[in-house]
KOLBALUM-975604 format. One line per 3 residues: number of its first residue (from 0); their letters; for each residue x, y, z of N, C-alpha, C, CB. Coordinates in pm, whole numbers, always signed. Last residue first. Glycine has a CB too. Example, Ala and Ser with C-alpha at 12.3 -4.5 7.8 and 13.67 -1.06 7.14 Angstrom:
KOLBALUM-975604
1) SA) +1285 -225 +708 +1367 -106 +714 +1290 +3 +787 +1408 -60 +572  +1319 -569 +780 +1230 -450 +780 +1320 -330 +780 +1131 -447 +905
***
This chain:
KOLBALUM-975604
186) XXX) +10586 +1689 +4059 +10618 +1518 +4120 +10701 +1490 +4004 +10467 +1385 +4140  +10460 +1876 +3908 +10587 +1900 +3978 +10629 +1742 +3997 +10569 +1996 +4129  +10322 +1799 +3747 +10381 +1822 +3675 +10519 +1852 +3789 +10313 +1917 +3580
183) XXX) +10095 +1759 +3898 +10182 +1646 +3825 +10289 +1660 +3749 +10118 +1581 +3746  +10086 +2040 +4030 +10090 +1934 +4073 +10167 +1810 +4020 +9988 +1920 +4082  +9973 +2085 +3733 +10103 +2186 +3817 +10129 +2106 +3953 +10044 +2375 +3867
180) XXX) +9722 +1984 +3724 +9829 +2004 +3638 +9977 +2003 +3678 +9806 +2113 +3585  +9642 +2066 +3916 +9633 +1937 +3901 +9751 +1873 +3795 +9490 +1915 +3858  +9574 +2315 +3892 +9665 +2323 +4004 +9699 +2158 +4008 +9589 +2397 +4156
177) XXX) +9435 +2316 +3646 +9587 +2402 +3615 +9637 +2361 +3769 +9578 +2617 +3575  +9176 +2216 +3747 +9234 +2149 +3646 +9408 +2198 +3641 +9143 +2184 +3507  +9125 +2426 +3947 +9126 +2256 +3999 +9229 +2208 +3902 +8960 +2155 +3978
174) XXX) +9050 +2636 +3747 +9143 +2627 +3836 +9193 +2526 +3850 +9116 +2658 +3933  +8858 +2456 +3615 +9008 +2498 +3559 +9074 +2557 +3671 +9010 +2610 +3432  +8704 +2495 +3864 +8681 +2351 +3738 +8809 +2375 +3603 +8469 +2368 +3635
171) XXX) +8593 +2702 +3911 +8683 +2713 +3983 +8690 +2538 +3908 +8661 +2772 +4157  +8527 +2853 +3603 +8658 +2878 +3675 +8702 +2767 +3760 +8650 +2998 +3760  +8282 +2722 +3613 +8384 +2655 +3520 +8519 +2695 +3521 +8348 +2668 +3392
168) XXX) +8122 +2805 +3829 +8206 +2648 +3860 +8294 +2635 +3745 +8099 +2494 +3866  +8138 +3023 +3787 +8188 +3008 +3900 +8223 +2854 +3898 +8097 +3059 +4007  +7988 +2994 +3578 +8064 +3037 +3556 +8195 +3049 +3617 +8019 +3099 +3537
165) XXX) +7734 +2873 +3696 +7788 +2778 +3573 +7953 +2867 +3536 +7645 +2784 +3404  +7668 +3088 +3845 +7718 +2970 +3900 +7782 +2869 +3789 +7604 +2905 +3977  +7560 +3254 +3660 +7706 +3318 +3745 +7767 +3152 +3809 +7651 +3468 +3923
162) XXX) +7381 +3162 +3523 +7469 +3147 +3439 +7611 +3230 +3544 +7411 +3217 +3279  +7169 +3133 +3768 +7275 +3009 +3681 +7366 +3048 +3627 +7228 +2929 +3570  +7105 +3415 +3774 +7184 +3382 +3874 +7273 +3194 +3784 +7054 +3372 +4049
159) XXX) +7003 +3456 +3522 +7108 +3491 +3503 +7256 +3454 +3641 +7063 +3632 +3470  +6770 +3278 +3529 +6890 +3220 +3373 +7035 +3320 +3441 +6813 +3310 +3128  +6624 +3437 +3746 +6671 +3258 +3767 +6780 +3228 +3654 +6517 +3128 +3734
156) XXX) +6615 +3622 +3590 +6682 +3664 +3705 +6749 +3480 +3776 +6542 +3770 +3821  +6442 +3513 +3396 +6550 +3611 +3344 +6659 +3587 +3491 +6476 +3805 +3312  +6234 +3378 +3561 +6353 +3345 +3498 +6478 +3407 +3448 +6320 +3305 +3423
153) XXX) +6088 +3646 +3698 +6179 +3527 +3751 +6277 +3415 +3681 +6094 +3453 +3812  +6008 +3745 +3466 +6132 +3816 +3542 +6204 +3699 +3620 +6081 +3943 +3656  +5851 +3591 +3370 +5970 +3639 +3271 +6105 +3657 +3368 +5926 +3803 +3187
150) XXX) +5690 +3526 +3538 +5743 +3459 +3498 +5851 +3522 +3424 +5672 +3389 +3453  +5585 +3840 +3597 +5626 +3775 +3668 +5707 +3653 +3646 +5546 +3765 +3718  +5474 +3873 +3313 +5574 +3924 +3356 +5645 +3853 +3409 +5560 +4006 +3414
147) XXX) +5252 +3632 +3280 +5423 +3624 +3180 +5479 +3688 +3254 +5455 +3692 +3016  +5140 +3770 +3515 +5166 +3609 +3522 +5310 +3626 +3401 +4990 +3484 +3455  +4996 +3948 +3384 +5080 +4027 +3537 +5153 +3863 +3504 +4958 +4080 +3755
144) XXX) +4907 +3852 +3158 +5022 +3942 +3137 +5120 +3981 +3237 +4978 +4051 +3096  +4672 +3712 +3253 +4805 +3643 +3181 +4903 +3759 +3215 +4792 +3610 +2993  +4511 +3914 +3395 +4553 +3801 +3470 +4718 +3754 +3403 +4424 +3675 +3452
141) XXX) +4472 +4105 +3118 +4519 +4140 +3238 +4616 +4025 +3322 +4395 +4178 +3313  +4356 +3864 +3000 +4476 +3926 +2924 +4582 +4005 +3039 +4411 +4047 +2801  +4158 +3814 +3135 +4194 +3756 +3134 +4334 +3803 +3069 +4116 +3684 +3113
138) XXX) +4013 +4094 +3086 +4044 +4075 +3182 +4134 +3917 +3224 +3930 +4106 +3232  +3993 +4101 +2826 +4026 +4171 +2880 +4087 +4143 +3036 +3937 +4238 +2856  +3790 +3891 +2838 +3910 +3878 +2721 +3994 +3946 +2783 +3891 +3936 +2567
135) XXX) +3535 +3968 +2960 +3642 +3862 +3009 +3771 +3842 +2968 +3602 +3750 +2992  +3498 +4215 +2757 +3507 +4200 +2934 +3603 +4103 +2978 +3364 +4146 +3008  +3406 +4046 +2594 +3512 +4136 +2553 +3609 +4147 +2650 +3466 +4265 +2521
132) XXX) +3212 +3956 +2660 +3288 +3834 +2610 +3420 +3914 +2610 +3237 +3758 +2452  +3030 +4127 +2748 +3026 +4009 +2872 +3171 +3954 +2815 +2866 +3868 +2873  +3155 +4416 +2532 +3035 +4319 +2556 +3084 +4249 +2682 +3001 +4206 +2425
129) XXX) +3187 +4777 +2601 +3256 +4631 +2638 +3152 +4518 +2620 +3311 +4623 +2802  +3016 +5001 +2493 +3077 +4935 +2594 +3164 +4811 +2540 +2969 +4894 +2691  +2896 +5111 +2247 +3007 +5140 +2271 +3101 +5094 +2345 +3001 +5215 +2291
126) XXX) +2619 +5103 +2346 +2672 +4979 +2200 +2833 +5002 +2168 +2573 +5023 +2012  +2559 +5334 +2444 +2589 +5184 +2519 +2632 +5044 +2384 +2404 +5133 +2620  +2554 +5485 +2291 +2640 +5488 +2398 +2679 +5351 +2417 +2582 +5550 +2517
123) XXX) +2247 +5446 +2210 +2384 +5423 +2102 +2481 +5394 +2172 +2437 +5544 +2012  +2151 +5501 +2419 +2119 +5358 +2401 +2220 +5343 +2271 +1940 +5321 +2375  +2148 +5801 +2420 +2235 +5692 +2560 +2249 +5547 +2487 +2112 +5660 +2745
120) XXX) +2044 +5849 +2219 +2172 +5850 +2237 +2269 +5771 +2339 +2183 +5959 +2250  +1749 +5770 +2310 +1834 +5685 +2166 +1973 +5732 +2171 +1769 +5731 +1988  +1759 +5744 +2651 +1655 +5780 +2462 +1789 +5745 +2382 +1579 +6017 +2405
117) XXX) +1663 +5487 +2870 +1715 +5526 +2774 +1668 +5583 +2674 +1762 +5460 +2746  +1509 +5374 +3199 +1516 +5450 +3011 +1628 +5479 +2996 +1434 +5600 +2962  +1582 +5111 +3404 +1630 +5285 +3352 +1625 +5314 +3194 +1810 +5322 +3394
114) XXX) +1584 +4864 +3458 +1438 +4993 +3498 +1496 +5149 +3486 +1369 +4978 +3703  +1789 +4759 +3377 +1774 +4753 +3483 +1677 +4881 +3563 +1900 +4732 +3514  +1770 +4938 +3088 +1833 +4849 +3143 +1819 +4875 +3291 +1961 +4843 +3092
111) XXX) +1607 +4994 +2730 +1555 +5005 +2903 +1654 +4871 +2946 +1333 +4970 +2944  +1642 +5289 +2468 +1660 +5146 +2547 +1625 +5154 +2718 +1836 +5095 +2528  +1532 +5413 +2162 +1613 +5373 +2315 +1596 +5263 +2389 +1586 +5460 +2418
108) XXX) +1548 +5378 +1890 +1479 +5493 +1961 +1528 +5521 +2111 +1323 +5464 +1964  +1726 +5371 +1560 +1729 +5351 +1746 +1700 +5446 +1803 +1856 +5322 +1824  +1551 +5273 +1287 +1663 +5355 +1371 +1613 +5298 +1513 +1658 +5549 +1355
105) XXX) +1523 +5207 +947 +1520 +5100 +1088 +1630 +5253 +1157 +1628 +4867 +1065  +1494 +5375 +727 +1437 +5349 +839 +1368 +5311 +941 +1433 +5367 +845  +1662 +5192 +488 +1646 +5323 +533 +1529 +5310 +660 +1602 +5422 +399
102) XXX) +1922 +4963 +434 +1770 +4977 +558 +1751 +5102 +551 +1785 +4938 +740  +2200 +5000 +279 +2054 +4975 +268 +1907 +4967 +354 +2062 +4883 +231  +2351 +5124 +517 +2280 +5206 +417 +2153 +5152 +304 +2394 +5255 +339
99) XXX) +2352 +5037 +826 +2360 +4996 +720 +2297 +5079 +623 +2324 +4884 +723  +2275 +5143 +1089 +2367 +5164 +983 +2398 +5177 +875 +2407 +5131 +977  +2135 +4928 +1220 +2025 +5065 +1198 +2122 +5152 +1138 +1944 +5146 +1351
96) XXX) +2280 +4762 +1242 +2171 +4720 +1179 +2149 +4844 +1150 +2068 +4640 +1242  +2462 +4877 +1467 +2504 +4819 +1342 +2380 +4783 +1230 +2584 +4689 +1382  +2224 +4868 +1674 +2297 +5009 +1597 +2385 +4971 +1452 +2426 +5089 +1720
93) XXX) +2164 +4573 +1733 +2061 +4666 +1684 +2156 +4780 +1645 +1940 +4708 +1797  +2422 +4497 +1792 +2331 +4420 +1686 +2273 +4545 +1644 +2215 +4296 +1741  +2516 +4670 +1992 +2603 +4658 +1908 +2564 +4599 +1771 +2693 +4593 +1967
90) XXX) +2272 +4572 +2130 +2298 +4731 +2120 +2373 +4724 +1982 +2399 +4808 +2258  +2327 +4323 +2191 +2199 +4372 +2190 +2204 +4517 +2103 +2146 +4387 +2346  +2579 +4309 +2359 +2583 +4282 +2244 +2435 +4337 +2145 +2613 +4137 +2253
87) XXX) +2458 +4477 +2591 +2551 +4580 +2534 +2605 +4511 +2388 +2685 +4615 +2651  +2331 +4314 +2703 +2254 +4415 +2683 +2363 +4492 +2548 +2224 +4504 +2844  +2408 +3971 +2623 +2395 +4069 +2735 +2342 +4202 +2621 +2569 +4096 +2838
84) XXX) +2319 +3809 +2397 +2417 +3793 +2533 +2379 +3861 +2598 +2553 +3814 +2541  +2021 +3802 +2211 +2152 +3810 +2253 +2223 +3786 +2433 +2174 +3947 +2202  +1703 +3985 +2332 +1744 +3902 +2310 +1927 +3926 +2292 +1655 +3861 +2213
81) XXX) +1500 +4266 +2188 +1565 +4148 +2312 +1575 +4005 +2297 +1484 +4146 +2439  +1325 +4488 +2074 +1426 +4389 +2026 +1428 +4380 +2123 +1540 +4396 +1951  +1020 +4685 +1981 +1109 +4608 +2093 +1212 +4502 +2019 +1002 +4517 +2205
78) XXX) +886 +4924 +1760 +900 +4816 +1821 +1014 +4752 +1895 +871 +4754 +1750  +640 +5189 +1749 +781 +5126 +1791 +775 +4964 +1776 +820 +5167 +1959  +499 +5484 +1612 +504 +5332 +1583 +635 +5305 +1632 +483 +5283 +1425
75) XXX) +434 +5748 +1880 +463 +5669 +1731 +491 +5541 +1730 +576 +5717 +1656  +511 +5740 +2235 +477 +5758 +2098 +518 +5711 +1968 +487 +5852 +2085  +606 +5710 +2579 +601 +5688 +2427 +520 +5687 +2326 +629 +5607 +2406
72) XXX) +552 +5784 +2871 +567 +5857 +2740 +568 +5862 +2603 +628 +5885 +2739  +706 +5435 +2935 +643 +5591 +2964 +650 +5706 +2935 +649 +5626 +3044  +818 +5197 +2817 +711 +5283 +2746 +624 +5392 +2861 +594 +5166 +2667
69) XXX) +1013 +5170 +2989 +1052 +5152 +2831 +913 +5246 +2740 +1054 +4943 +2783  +959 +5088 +3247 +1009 +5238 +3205 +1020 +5248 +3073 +1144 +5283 +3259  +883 +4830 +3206 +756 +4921 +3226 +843 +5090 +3197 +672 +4892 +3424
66) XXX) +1071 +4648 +3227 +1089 +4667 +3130 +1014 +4828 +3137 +1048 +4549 +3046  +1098 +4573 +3569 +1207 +4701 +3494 +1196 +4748 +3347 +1365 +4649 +3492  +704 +4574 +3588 +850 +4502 +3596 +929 +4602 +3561 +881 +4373 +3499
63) XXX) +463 +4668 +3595 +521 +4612 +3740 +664 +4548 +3711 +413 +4484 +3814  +369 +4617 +3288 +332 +4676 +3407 +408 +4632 +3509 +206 +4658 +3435  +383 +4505 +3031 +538 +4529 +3122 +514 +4617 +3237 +669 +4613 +3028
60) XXX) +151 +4551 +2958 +209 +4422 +2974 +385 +4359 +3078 +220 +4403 +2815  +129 +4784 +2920 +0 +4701 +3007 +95 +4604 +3045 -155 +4630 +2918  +305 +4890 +2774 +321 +4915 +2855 +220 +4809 +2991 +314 +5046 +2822
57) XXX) +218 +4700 +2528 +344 +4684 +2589 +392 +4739 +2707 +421 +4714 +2515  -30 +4892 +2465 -52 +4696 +2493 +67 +4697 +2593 -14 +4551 +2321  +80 +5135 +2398 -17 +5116 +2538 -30 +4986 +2593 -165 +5154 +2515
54) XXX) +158 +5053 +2198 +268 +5121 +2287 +183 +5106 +2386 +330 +5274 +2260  +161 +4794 +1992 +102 +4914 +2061 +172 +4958 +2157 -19 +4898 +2112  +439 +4602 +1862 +347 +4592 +1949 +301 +4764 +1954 +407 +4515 +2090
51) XXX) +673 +4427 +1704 +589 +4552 +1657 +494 +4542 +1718 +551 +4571 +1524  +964 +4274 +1790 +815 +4231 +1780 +730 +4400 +1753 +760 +4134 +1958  +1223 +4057 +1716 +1209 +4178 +1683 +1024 +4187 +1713 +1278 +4202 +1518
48) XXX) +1511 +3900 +1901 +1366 +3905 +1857 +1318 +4017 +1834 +1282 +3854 +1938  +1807 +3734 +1825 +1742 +3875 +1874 +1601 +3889 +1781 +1862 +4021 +1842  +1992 +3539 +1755 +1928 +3503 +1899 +1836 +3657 +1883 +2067 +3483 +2067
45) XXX) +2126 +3636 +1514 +2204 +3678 +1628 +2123 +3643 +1732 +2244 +3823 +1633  +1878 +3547 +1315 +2040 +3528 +1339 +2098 +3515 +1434 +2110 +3605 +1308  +1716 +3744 +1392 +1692 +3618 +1394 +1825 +3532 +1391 +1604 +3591 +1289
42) XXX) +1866 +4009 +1264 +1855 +3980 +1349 +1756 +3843 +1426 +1848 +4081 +1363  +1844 +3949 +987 +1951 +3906 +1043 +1922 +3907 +1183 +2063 +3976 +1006  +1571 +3864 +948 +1647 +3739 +957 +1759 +3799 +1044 +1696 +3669 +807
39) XXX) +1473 +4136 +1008 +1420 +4027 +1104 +1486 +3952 +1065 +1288 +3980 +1113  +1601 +4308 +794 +1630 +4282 +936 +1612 +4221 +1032 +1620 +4331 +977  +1484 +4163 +536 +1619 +4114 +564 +1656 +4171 +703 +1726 +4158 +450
36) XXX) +1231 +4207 +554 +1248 +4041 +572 +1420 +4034 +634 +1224 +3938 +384  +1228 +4471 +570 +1157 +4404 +713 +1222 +4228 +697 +929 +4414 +707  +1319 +4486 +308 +1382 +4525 +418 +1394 +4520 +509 +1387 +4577 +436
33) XXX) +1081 +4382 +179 +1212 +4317 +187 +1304 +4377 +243 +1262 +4286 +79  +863 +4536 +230 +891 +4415 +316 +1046 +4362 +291 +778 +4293 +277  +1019 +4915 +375 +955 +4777 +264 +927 +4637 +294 +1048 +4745 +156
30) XXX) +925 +5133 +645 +1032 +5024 +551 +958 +4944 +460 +1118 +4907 +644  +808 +5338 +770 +870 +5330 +611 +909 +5225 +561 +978 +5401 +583  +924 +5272 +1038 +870 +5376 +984 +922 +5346 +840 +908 +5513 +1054
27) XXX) +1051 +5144 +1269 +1011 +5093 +1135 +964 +5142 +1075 +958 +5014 +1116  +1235 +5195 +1543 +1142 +5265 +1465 +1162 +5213 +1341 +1154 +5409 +1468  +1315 +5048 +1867 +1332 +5067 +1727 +1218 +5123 +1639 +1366 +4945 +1677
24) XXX) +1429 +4959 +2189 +1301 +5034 +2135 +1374 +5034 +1997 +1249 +5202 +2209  +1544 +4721 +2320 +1615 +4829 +2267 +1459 +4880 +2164 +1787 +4772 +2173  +1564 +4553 +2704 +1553 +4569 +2553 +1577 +4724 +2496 +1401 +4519 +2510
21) XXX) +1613 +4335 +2971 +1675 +4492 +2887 +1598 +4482 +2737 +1892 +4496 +2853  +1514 +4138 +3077 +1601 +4282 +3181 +1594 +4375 +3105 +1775 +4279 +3228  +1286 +3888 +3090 +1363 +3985 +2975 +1453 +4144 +3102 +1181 +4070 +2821
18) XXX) +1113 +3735 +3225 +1239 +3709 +3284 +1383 +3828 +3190 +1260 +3511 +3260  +859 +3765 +2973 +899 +3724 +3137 +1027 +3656 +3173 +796 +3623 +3195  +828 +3846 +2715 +854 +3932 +2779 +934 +3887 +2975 +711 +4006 +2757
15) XXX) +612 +3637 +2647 +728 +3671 +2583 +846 +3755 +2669 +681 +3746 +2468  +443 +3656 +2858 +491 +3560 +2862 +638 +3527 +2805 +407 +3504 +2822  +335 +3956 +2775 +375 +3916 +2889 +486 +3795 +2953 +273 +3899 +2921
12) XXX) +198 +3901 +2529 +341 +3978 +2535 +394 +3921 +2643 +342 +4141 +2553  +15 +3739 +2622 +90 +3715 +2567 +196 +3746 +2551 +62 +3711 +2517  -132 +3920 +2780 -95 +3817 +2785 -10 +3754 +2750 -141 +3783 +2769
9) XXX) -215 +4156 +2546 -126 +4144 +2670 -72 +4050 +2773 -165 +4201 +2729  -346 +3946 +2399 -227 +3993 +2357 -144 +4060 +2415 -236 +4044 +2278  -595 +3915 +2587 -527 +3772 +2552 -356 +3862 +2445 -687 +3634 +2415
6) XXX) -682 +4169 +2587 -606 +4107 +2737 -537 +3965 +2679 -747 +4063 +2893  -744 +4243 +2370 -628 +4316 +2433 -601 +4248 +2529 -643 +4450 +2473  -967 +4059 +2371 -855 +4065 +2245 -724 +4121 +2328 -907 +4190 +2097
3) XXX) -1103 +4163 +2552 -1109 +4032 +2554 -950 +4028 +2455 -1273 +3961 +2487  -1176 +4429 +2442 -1087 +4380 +2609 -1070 +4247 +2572 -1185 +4389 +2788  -1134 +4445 +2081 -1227 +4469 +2219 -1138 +4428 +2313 -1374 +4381 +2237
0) X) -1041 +4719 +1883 -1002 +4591 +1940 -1077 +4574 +2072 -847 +4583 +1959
***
């Protein structure tokens, strides 16, 4: 491939690649096309781009940014996913994919978040987390739950102080009534 070629496809990557934080290295070793067709849809699906680049192009190309730790050292045929929500739906796509017993080998090589490699166990790990959506669920469940308590209790404690006063008045509301009584009854 001459310079001219390599610089217009490092280029390119580049463009693909600009504003990306995280991606997930993958190994295609072996696969068929209709195995390549059905992991690139699904993952086309889920927002997640799958691209089969040189390891030397991708490092050229991710020179000077957090992706650039992704290919130092690397070997054999890889390719890059990114894309999805956050890093940790990314993960949860790509390892569920690389599962499936029909795909024989699509696997997970590793991953790069915030200019920190990953080899393929950490980068499973992380498909373990909490997604952005899970996170909030969670934490909104938190918010509600301190809130019902609190509401609970204060009513419970609000239903039970009423029900002393509703009780207090229906005594002293027969009292009244038997001394009203006893009253007319004397005259």
């Amino acid at each position: 491939m001459s310079k001219y070629v390599k610089q217009l496809i490092t280029n390119e990557v580049k463009n693909k690649l600009a504003g990306v934080q995280y991606l997930m290295l993958v190994g295609l070793t072996g696969i068929d096309a209709n195995s390549n067709k059905v992991i690139r849809a699904s993952l086309a699906g889920k927002g997640i781009n799958l691209m089969v680049i040189k390891n030397s192009l991708a490092g050229r190309a991710t020179e000077g940014t957090p992706l650039a730790a992704a290919f130092k050292n690397l070997s054999g045929a890889n390719a890059i996913c990114w894309g999805s929500s956050d890093v940790v739906a990314l993960a949860k796509d790509v390892v569920g994919l690389s599962k499936n017993k029909d795909i024989k080998g699509f696997e997970v090589r590793g991953a790069v978040l915030d200019g920190e490699a990953f080899d393929a166990a950490q980068a499973i790990e992380v498909s373990k987390w909490f997604t952005r959506e899970e996170q909030i669920s969670v934490l909104v469940g938190q918010i509600v739950g301190v809130g019902a308590k609190f509401s609970g209790q204060v009513i419970s404690i609000g239903g039970a102080v009423a029900s002393q006063i509703a009780k207090i008045a229906d005594r002293d509301s027969s009292e009244t009534a038997a001394e009203t009584q006893t009253e007319d009854g004397n005259e």
